[in-house]
C-alpha positions in Angstrom: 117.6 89.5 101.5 119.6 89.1 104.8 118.3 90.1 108.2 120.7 92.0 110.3 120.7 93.3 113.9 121.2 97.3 114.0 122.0 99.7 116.3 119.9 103.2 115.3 119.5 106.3 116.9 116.0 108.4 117.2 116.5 111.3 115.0 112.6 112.8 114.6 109.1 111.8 116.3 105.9 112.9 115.1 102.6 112.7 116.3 100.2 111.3 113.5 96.8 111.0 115.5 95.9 110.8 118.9 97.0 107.4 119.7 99.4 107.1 116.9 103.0 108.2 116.3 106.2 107.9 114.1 109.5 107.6 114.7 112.7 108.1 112.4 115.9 106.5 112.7 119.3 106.5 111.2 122.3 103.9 111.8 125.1 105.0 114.4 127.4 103.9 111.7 127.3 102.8 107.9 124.1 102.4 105.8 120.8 101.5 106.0 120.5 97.7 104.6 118.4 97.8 101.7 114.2 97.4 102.3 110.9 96.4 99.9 108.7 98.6 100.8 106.2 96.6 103.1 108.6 94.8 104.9 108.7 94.9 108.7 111.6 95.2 111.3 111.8 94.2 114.9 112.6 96.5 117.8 114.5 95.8 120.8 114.0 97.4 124.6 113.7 96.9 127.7 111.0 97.1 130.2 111.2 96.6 134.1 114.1 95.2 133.4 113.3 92.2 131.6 113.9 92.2 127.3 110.9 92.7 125.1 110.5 93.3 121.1 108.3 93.7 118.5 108.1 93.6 114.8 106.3 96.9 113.0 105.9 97.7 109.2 108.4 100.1 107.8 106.2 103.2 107.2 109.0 105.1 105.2 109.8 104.3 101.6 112.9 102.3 100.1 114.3 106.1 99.2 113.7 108.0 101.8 117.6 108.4 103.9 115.4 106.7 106.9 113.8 104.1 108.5 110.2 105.3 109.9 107.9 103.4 112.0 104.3 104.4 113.0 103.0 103.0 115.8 99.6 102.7 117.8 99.7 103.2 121.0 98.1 99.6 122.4 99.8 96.7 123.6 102.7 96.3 126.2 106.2 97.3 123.7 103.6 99.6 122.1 102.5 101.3 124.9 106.3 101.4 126.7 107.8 103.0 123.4 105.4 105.5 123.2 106.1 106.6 126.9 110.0 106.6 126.3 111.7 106.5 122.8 112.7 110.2 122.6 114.9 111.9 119.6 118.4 111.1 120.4 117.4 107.5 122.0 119.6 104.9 120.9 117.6 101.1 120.1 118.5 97.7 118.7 116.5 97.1 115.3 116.6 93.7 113.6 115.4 93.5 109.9 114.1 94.3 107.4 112.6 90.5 107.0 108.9 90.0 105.2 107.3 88.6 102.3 104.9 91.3 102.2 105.8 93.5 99.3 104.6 94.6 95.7 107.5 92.8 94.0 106.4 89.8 95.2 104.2 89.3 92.2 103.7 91.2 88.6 101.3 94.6 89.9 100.8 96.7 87.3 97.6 97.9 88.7 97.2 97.3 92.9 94.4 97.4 94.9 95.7 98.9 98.5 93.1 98.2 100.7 93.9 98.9 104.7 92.0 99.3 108.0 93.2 101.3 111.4 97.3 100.7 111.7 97.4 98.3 108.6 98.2 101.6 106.9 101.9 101.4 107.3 102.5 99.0 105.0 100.3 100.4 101.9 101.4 104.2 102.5 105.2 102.7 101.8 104.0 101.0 99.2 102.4 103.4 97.1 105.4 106.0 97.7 107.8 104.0 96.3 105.6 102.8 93.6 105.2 106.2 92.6 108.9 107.0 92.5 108.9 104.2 90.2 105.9 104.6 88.1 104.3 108.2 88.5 101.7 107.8 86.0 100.7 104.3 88.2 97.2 103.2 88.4 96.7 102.5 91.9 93.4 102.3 94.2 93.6 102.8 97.8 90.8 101.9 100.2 91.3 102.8 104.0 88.8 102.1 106.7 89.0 103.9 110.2 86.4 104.8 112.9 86.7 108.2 112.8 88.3 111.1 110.4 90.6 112.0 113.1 92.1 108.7 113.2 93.0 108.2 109.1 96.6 108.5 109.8 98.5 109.9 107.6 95.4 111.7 106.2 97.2 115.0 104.8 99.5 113.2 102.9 97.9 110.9 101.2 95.0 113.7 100.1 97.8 115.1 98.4 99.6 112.4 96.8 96.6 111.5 95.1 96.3 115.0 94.2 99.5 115.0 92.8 98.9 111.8 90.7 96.0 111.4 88.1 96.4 107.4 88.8 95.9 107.4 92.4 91.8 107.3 93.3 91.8 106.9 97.0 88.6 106.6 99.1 88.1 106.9 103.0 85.2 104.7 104.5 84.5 105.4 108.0 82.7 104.4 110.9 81.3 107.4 112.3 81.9 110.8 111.1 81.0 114.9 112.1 78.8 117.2 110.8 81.1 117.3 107.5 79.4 114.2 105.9 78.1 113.7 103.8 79.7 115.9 101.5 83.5 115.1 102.9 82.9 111.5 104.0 80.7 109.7 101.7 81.3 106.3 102.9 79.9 105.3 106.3 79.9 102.1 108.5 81.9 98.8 108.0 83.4 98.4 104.2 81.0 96.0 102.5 80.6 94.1 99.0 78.7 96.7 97.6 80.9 99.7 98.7 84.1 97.7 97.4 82.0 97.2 94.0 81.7 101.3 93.7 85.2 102.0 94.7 86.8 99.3 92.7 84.7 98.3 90.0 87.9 96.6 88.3 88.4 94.6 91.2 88.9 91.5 89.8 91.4 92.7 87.0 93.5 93.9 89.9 96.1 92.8 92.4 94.5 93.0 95.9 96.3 93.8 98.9 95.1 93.6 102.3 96.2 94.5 105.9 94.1 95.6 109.1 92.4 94.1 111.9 90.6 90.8 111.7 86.9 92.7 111.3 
């Protein structure tokens, strides 16, 4: 699959937690290249003058009209797009480029197991594997310090509501009042909480995206 260089407008921003937003775009002109969900693009701006990019996970799936970053708000391009891409903002976008994708090898049954930001990747892969394969048999793991910062928490409650093949676990850091009864899983994920939540581990595709810890 080619790279190319795009010019997109903003058409939608939404805040997804505190320090974390998304941001649609469509091309000025023409189509959207074709994507694998899990693949990345690079944005282009400019700060103080001087030219400065980044390369972010696609958030959005292969058939959604869109592409859809989400973004934390830490680091310098981070920080700066946060501040000033606005609906109706007009940015250079290289991409989509990456080797990071379920069709990189046969996954009939995934594990999806993400920490903090490294979200993006596995909530665009398991909406277009559902588009595909409804009835899929997919686990999804996320780790994140606090309830409040499981981004895109809502949605993916009620995928996996929406899909007897989707068992999807939150394990947390710290949590409220609610736990234990909401938030079972508490602290660091560790060999014996991934033995609960994946039993079939070893029978299954594993893949991984977060933070170094």
């Amino acid at each position: 699959m080619t790279s190319t260089s795009l010019s997109l407008r903003c058409i939608a921003r939404r805040a997804e937690t505190h320090d974390v937003a998304s941001w649609q775009f469509e091309p000025l002109a023409g189509d959207l290249p074709s994507v694998l969900a899990g693949q990345c693009v690079t944005l282009h701006t400019m700060i103080d003058g001087k030219p400065h990019c980044r390369a972010y996970t696609l958030s959005s799936s292969p058939q959604d009209p869109f592409w859809q970053v989400t973004i934390k708000d830490v680091g310098l391009v981070s920080h700066h797009l946060h501040q000033s891409l606005q609906v109706g903002d007009e940015i250079r976008v290289d991409g989509p480029f990456g080797d990071f994708h379920l069709t990189a090898l046969p996954c009939e049954r995934p594990l999806l197991l993400s920490a903090g930001s490294g979200i993006t990747p596995m909530w665009a892969m398991l909406r277009d594997e559902l588009a595909k394969r409804p009835d899929a048999d997919i686990r999804f793991i996320h780790s994140a310090r606090t309830p409040g910062d499981v981004i895109f928490a809502r949605e993916l409650a009620s995928l996996a509501e929406a899909h007897a093949g989707v068992r999807h676990a939150l394990v947390l850091e710290k949590v409220g009042k609610e736990a234990p009864t909401a938030h079972p899983w508490v602290g660091r994920l560790t060999p014996g909480m991934l033995k609960e939540l994946a039993p079939d581990l070893l029978s299954r595709h594993v893949y991984l995206c977060g933070p170094a810890p």
